[in-house]
PDB file with SEQRES, HELIX, SHEET and CRYST1 records, atoms N, CA, C and O in Angstrom:
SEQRES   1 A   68  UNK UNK UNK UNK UNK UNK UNK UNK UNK UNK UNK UNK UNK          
SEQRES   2 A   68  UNK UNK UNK UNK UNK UNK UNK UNK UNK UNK UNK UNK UNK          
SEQRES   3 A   68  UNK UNK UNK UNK UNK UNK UNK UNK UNK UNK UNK UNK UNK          
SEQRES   4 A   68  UNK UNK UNK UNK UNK UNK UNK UNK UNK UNK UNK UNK UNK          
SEQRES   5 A   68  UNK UNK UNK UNK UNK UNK UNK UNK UNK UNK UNK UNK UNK          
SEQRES   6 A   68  UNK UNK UNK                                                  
HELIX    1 AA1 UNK A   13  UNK A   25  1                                  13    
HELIX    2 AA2 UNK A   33  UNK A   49  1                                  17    
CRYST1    1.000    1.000    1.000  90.00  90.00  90.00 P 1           1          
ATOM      1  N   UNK A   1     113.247 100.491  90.428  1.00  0.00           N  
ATOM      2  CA  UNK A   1     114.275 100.196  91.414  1.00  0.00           C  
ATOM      3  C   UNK A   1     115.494  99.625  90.692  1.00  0.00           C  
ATOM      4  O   UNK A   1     115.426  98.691  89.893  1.00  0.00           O  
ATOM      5  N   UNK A   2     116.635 100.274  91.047  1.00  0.00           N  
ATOM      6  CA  UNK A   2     117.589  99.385  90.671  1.00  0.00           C  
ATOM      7  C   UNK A   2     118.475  98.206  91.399  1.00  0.00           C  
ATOM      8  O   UNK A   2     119.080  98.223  92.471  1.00  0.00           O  
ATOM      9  N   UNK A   3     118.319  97.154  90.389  1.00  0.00           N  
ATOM     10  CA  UNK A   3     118.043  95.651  90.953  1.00  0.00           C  
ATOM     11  C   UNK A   3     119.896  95.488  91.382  1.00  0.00           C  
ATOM     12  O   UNK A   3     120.102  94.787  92.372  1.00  0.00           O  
ATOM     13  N   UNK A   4     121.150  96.087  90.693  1.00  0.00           N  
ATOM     14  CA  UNK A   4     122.073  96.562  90.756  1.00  0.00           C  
ATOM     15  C   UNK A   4     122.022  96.991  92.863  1.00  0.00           C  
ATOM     16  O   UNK A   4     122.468  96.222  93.715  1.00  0.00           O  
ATOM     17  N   UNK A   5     121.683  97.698  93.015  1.00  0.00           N  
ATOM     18  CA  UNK A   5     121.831  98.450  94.566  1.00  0.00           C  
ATOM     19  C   UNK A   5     120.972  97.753  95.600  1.00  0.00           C  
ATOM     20  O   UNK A   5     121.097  97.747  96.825  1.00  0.00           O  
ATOM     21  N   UNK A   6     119.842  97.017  94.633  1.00  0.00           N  
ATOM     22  CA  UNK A   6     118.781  96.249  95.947  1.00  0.00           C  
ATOM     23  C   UNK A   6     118.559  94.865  95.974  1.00  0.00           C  
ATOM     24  O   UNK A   6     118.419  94.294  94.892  1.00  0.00           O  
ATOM     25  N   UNK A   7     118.514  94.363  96.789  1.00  0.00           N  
ATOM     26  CA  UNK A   7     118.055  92.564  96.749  1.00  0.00           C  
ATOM     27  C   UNK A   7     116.740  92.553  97.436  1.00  0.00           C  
ATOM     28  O   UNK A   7     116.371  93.619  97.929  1.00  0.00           O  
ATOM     29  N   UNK A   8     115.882  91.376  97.558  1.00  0.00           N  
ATOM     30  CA  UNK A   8     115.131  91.094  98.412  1.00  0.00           C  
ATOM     31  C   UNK A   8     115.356  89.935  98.825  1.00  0.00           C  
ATOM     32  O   UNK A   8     115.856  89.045  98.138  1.00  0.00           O  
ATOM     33  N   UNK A   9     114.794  89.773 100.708  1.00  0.00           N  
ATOM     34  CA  UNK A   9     114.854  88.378 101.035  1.00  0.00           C  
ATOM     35  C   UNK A   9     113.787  88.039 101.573  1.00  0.00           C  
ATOM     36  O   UNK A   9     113.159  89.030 101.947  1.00  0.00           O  
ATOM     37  N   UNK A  10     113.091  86.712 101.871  1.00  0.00           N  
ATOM     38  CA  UNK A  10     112.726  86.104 102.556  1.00  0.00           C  
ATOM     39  C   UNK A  10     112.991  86.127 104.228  1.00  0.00           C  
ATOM     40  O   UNK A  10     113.996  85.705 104.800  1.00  0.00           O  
ATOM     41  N   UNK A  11     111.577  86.856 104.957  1.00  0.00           N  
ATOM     42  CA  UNK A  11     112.056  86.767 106.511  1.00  0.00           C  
ATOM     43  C   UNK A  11     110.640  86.084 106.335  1.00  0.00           C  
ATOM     44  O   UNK A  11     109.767  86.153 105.470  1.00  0.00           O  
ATOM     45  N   UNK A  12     110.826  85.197 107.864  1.00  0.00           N  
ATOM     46  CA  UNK A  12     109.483  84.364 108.207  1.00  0.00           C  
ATOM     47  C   UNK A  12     108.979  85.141 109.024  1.00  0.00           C  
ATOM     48  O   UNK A  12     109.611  86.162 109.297  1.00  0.00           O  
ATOM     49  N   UNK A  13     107.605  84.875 109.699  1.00  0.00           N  
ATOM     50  CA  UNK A  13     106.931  86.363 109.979  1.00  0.00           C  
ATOM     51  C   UNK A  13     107.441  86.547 111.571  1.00  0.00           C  
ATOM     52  O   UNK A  13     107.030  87.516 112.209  1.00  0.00           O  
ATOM     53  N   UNK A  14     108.374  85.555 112.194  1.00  0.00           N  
ATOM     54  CA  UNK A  14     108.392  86.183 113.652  1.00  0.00           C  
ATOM     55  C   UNK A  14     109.565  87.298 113.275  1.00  0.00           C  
ATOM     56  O   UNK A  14     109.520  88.377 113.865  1.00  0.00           O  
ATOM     57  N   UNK A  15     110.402  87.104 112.500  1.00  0.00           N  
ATOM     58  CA  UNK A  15     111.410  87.498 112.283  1.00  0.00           C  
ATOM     59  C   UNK A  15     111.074  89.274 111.624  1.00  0.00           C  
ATOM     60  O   UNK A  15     111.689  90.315 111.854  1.00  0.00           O  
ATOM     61  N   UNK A  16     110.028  89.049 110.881  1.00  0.00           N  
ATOM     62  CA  UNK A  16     109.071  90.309 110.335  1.00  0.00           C  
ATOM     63  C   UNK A  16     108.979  91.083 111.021  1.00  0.00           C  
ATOM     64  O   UNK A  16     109.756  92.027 111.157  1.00  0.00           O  
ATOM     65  N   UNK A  17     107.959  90.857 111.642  1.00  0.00           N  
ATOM     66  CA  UNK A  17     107.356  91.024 113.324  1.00  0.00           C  
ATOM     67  C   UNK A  17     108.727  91.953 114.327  1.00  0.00           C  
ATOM     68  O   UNK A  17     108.866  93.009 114.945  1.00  0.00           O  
ATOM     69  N   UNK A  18     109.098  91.372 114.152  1.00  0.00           N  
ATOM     70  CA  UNK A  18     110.318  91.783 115.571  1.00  0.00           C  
ATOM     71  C   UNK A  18     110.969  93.198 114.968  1.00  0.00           C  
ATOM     72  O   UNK A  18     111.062  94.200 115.678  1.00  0.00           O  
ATOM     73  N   UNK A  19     111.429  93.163 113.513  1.00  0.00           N  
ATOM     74  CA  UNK A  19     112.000  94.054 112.778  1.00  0.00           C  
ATOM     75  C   UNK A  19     111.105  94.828 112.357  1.00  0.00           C  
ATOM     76  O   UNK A  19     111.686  95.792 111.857  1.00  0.00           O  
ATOM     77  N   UNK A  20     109.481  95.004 112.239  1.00  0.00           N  
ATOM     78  CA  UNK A  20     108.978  95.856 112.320  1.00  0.00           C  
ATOM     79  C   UNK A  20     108.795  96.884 113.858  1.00  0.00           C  
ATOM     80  O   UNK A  20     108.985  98.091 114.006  1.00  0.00           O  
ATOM     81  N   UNK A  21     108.368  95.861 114.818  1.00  0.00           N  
ATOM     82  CA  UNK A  21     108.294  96.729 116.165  1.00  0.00           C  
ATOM     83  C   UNK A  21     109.591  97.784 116.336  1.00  0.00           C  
ATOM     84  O   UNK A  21     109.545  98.943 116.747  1.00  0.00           O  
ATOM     85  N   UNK A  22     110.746  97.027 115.899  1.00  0.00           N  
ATOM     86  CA  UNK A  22     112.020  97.921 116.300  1.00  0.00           C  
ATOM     87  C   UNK A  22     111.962  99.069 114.960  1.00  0.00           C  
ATOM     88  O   UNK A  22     112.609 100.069 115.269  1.00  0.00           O  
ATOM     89  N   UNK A  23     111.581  99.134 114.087  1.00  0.00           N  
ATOM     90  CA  UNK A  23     111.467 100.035 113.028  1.00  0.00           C  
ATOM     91  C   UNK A  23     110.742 100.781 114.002  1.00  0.00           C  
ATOM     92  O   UNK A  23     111.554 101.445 114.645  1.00  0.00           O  
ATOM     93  N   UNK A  24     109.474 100.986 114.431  1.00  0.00           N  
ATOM     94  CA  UNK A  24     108.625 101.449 114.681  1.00  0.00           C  
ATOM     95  C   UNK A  24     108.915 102.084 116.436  1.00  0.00           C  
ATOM     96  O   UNK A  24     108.316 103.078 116.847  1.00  0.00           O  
ATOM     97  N   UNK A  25     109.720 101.459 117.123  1.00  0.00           N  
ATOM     98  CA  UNK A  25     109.614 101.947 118.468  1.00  0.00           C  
ATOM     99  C   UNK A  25     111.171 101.666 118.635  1.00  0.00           C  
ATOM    100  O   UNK A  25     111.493 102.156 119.717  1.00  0.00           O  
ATOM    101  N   UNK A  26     111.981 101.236 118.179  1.00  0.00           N  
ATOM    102  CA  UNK A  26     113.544 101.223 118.812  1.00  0.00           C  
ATOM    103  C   UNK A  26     114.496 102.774 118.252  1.00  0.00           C  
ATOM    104  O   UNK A  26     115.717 102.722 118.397  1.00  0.00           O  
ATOM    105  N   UNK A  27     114.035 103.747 117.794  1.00  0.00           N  
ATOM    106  CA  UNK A  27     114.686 104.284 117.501  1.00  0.00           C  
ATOM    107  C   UNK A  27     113.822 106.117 118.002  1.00  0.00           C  
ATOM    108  O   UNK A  27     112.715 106.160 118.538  1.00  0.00           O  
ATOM    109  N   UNK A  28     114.424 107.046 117.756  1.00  0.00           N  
ATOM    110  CA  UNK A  28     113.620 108.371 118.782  1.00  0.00           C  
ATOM    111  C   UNK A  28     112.790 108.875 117.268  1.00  0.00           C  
ATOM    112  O   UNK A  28     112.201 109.952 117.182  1.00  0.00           O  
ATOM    113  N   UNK A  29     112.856 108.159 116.463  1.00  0.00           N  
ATOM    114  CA  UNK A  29     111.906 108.182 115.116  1.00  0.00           C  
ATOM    115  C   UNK A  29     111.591 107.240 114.184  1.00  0.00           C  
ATOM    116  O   UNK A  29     112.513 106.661 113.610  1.00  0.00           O  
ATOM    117  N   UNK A  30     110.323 106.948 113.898  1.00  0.00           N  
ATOM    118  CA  UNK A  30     110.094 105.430 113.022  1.00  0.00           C  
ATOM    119  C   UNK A  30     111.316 106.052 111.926  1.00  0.00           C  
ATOM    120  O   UNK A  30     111.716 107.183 111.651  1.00  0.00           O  
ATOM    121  N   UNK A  31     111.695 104.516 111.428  1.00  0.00           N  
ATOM    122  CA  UNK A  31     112.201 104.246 110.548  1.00  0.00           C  
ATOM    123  C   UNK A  31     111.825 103.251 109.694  1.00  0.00           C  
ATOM    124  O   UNK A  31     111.155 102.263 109.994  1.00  0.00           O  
ATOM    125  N   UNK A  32     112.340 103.577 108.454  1.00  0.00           N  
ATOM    126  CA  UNK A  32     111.650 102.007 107.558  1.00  0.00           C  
ATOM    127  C   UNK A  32     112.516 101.049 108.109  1.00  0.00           C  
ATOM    128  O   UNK A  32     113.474 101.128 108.877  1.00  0.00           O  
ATOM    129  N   UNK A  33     111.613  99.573 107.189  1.00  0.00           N  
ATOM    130  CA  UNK A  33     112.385  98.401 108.011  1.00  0.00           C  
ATOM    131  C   UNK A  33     113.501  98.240 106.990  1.00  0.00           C  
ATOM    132  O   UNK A  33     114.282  97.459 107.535  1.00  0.00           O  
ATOM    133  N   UNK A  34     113.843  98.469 106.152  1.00  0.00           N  
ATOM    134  CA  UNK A  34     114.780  98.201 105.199  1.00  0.00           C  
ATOM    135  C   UNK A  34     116.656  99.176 106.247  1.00  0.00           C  
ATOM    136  O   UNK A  34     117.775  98.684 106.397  1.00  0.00           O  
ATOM    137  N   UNK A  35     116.186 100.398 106.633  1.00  0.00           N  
ATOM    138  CA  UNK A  35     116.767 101.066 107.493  1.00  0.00           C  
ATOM    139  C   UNK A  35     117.263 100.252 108.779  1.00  0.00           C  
ATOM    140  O   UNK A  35     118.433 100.041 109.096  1.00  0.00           O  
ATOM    141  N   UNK A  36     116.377  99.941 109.291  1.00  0.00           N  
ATOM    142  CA  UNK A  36     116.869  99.145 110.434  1.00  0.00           C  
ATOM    143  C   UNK A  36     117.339  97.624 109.833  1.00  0.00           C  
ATOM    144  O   UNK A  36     118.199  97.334 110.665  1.00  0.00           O  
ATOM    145  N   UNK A  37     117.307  96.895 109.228  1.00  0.00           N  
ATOM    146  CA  UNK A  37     118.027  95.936 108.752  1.00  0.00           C  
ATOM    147  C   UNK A  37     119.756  96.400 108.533  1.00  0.00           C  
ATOM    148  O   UNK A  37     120.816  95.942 108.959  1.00  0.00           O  
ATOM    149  N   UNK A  38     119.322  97.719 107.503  1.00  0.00           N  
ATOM    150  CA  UNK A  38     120.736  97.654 107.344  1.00  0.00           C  
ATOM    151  C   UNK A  38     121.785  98.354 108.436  1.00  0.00           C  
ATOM    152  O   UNK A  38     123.007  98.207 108.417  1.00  0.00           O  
ATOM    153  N   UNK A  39     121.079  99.091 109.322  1.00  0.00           N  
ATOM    154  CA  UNK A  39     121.480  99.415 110.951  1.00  0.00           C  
ATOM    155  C   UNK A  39     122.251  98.348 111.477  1.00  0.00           C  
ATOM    156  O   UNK A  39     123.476  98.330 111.601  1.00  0.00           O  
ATOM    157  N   UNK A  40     121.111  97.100 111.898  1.00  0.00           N  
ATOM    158  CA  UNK A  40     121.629  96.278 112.576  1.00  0.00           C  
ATOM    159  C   UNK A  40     122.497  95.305 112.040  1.00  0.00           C  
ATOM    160  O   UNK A  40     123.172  94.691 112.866  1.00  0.00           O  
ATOM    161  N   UNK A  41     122.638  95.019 110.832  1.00  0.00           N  
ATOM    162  CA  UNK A  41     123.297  94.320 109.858  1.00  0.00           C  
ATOM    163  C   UNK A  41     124.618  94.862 109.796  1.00  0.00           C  
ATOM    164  O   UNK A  41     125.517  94.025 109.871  1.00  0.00           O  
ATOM    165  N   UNK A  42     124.973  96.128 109.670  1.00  0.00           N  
ATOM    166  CA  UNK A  42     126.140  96.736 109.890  1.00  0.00           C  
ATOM    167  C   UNK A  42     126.730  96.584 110.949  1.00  0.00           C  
ATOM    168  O   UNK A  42     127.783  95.947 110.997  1.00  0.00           O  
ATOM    169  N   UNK A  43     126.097  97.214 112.154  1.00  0.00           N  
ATOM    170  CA  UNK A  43     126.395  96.850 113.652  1.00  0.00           C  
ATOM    171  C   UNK A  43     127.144  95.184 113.906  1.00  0.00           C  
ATOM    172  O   UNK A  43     128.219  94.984 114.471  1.00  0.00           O  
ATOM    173  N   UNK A  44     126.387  94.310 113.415  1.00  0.00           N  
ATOM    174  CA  UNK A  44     126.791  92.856 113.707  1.00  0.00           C  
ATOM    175  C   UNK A  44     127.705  92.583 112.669  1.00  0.00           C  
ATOM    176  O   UNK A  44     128.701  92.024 113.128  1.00  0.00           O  
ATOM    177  N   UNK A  45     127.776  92.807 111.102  1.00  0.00           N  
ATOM    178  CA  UNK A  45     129.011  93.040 110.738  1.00  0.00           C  
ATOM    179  C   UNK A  45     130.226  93.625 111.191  1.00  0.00           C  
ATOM    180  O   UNK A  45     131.226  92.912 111.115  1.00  0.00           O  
ATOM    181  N   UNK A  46     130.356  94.874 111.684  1.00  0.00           N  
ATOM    182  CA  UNK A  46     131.270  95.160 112.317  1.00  0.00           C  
ATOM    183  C   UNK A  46     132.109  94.696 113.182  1.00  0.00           C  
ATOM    184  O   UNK A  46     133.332  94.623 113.072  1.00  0.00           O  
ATOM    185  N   UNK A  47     131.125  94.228 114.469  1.00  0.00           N  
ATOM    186  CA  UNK A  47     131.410  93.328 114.932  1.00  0.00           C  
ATOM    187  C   UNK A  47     131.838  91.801 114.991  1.00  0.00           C  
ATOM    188  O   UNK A  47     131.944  91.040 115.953  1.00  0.00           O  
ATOM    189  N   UNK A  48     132.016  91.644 113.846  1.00  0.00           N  
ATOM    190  CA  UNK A  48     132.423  90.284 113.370  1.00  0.00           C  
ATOM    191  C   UNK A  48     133.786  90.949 112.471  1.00  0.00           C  
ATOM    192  O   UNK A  48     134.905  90.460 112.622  1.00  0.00           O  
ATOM    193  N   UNK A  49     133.617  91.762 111.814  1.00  0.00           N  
ATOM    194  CA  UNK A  49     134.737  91.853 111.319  1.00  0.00           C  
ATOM    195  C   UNK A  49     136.146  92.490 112.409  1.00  0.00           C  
ATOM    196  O   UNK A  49     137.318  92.147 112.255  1.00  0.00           O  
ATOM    197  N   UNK A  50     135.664  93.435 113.446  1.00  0.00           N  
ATOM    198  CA  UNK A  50     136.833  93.518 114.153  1.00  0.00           C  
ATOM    199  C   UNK A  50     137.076  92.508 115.123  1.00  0.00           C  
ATOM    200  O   UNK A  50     138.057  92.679 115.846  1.00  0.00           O  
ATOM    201  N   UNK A  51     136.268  91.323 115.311  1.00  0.00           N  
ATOM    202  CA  UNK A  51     136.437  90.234 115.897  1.00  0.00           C  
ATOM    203  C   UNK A  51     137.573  89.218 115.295  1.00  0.00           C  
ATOM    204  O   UNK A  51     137.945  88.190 115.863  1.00  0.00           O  
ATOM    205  N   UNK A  52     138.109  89.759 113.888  1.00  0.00           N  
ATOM    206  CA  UNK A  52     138.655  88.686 113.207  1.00  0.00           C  
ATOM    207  C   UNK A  52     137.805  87.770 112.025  1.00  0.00           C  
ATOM    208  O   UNK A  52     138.217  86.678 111.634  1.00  0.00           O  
ATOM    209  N   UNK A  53     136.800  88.283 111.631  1.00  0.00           N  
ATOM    210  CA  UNK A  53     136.147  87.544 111.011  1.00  0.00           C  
ATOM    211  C   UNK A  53     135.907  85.674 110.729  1.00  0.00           C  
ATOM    212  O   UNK A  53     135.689  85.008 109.717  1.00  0.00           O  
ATOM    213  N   UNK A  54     136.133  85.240 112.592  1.00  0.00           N  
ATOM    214  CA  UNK A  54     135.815  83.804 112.749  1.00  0.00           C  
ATOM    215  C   UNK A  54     134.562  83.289 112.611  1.00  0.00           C  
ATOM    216  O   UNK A  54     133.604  84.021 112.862  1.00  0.00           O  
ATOM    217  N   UNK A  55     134.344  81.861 112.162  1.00  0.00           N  
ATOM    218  CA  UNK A  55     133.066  81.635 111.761  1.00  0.00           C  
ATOM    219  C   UNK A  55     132.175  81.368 112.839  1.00  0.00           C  
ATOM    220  O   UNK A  55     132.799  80.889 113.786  1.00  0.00           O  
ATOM    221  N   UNK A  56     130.673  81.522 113.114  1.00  0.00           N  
ATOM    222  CA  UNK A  56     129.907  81.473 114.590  1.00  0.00           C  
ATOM    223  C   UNK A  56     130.038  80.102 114.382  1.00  0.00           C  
ATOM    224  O   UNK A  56     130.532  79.791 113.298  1.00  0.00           O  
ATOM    225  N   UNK A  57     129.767  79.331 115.032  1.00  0.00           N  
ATOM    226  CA  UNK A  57     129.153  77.983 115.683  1.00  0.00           C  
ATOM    227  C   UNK A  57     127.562  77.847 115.846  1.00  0.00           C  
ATOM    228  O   UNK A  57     126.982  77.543 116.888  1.00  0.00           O  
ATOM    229  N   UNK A  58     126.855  78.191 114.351  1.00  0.00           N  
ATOM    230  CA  UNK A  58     125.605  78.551 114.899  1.00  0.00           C  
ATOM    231  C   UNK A  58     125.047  77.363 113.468  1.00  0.00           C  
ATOM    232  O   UNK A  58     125.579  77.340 112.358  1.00  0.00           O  
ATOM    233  N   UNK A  59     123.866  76.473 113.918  1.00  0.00           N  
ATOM    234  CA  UNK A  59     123.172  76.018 112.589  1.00  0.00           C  
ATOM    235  C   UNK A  59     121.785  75.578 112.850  1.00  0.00           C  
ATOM    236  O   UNK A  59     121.303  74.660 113.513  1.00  0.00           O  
ATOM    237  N   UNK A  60     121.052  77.003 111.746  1.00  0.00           N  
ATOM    238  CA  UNK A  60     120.028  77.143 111.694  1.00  0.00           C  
ATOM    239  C   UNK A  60     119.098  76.158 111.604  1.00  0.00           C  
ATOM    240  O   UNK A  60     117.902  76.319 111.846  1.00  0.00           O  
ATOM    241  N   UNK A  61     119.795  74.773 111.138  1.00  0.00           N  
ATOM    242  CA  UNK A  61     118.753  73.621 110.460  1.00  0.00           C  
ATOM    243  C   UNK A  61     119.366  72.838 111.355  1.00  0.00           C  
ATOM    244  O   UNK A  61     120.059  72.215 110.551  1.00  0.00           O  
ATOM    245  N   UNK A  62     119.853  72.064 113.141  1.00  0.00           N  
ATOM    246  CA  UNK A  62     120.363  71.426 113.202  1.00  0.00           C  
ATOM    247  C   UNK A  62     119.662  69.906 113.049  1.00  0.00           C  
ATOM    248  O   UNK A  62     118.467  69.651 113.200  1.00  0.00           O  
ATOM    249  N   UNK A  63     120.843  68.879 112.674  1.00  0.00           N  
ATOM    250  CA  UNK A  63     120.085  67.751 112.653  1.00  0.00           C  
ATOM    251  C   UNK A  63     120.473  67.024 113.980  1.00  0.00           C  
ATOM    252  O   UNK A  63     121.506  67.155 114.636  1.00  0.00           O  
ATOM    253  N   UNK A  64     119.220  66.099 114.252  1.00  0.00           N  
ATOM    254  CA  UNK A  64     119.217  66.021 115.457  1.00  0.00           C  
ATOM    255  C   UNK A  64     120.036  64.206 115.529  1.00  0.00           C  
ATOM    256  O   UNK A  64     120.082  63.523 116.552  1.00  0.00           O  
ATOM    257  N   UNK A  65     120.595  63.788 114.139  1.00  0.00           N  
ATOM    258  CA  UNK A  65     120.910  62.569 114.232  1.00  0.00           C  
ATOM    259  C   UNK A  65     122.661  62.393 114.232  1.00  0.00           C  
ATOM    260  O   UNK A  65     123.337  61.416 114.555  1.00  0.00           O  
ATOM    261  N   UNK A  66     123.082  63.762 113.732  1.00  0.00           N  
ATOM    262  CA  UNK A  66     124.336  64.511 113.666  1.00  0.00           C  
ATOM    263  C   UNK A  66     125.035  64.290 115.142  1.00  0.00           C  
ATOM    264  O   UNK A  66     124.589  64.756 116.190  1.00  0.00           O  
ATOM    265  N   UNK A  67     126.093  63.570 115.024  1.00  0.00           N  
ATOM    266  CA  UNK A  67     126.811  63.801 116.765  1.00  0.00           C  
ATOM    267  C   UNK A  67     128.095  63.989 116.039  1.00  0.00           C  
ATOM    268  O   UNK A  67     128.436  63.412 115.007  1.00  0.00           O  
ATOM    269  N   UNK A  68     129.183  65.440 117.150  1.00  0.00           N  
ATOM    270  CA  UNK A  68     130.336  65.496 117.203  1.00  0.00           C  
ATOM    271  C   UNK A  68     130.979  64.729 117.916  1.00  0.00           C  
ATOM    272  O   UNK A  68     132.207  64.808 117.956  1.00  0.00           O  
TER     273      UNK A  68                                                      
END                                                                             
């Protein structure tokens, strides 16, 4: 494989899970999951980029001692 064109990441398994079923049944033919990552990854890129590329308001780790 060339390490140049591919990365790997870390998904936790609900996250696995979900992106396998849609590999497997969201499309009118399985697809690998690497395929549908980069499907939906594009899709939501896109969408962020003709949005203006503003940052979400989203945090994965929030702390709960943190006040705005």
């Amino acid at each position: 494989m060339n390490t140049d064109k591919f990365k790997s990441i870390a998904l936790n398994t609900k996250t696995y899970k979900r992106i396998r079923e849609m590999s497997d049944k969201c499309f009118p033919m399985q697809i690998s999951m690497a395929k549908t990552n980069d499907f939906l990854i594009g899709k939501a890129y896109k969408k962020w980029v003709d949005g203006g590329g503003e940052k979400f308001d989203f945090n994965p780790y929030p702390n709960p001692n943190f006040k705005k």
